[in-house]
C-alpha positions as CSV (number, residue, x, y, z in Angstrom):
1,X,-62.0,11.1,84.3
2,X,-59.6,14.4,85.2
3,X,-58.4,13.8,81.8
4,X,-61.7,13.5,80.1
5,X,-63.3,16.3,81.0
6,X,-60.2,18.0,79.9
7,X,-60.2,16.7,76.5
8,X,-64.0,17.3,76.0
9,X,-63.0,21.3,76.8
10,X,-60.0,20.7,74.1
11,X,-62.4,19.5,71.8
12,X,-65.1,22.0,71.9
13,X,-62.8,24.9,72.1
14,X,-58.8,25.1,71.4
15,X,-58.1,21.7,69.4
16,X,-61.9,22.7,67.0
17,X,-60.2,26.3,66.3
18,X,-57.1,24.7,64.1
19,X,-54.7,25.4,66.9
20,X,-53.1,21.9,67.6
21,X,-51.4,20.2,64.9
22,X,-49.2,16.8,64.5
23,X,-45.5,17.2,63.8
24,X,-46.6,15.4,60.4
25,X,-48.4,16.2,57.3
26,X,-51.6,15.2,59.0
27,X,-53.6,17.9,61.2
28,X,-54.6,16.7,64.7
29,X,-58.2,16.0,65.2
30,X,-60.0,17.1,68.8
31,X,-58.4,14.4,71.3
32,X,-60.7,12.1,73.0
33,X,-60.8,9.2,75.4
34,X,-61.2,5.8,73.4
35,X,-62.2,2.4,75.4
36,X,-59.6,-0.7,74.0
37,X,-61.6,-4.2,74.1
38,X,-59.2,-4.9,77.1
39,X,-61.2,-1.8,78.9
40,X,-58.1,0.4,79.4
41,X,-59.6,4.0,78.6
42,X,-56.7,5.8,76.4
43,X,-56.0,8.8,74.6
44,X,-56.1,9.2,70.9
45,X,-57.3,11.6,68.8
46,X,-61.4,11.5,66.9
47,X,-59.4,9.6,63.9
48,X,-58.3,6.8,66.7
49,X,-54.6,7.9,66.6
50,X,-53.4,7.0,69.6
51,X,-51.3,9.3,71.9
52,X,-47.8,8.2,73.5
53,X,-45.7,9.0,76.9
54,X,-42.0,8.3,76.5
55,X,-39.9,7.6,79.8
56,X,-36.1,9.3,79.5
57,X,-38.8,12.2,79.0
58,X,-38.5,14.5,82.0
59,X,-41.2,16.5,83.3
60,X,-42.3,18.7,80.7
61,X,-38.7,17.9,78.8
62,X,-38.7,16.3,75.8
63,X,-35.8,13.9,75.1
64,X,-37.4,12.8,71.9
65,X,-35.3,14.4,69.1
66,X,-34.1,14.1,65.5
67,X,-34.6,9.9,64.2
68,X,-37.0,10.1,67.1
69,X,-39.3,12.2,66.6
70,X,-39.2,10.9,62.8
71,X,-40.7,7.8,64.1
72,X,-42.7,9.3,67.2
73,X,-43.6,12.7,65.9
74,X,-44.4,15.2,69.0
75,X,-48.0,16.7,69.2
76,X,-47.4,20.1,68.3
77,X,-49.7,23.1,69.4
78,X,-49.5,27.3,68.2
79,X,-50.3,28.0,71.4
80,X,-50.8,26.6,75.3
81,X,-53.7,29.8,75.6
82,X,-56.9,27.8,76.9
83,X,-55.4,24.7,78.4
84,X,-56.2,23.9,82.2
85,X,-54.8,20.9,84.0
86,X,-53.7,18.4,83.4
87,X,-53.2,19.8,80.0
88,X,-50.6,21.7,78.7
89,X,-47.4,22.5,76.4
90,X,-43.4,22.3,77.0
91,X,-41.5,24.3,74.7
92,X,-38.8,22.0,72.5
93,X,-35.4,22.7,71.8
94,X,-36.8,23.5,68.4
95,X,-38.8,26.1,69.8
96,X,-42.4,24.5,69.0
97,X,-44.6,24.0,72.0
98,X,-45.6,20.1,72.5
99,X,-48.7,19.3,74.3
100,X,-48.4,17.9,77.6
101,X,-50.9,15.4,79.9
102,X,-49.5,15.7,83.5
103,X,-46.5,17.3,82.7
104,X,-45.5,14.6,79.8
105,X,-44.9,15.5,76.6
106,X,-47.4,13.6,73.9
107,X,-46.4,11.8,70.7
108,X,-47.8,9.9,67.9
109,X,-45.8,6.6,66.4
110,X,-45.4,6.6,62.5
111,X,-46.2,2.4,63.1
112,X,-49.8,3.1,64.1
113,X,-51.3,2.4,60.1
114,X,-55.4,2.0,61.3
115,X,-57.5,4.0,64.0
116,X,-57.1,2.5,67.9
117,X,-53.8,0.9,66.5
118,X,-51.4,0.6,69.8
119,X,-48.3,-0.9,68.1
120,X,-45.9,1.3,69.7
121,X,-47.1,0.5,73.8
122,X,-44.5,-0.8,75.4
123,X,-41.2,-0.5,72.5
124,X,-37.7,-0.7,74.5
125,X,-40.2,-0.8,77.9
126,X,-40.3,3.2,77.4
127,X,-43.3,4.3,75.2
128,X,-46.7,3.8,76.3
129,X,-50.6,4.6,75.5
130,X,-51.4,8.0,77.7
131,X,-54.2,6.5,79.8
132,X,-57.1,8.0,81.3
């Protein structure tokens, strides 16, 4: 719930002013919480793109780099002005800021084709849907 509240803030202010963007050609709707027919309540953003933790990540380190990010392109942001906890950014080795959830960096995966898509929970026992 910490992190829905959160995300209805995002959505209303920050994410709605064009300041969050994906690391791909597509701009990043306002993130939301989505409800799987499992009833896990996960992250994705309004077009059902689900958001991603990855483990070798250290708190607010991304390790996800190069071919990586290719396939799990970080969620970017201009600017970590106007997020509150658990919210926030890291800044990468390529000097973009990535948003954070609890201190973990957020991705996309390039394998998700159709909105609410998980197809990348679980790969090599490391990524995994950001839950609420």
């Amino acid at each position: 719930m910490k992190i829905a509240l959160t995300l209805l803030a995002l959505s209303l202010g920050i994410l709605n002013s064009g300041l969050v963007q994906a690391h791909d050609p597509q701009a990043l709707a306002p993130l939301t919480e989505i409800t799987l027919a499992d009833g896990r309540d996960i992250v994705a953003d309004t077009k059902g793109r689900v958001v991603y933790s990855f483990d070798p990540d250290a708190p607010g380190v991304s390790n996800c780099y190069d071919g990586c990010a290719k396939t799990w392109p970080p969620v970017v942001v201009s600017t970590g002005a106007g997020l509150s906890e658990p919210m926030g950014v890291t800044k990468r080795k390529t000097g973009e800021l990535q948003l954070t959830i609890d201190n973990k960096p957020l991705y996309f995966y390039k394998g998700d084709s159709k909105p609410n898509d998980i197809n990348g929970d679980g790969i090599g026992n490391v990524w995994h849907i950001v839950q609420d």
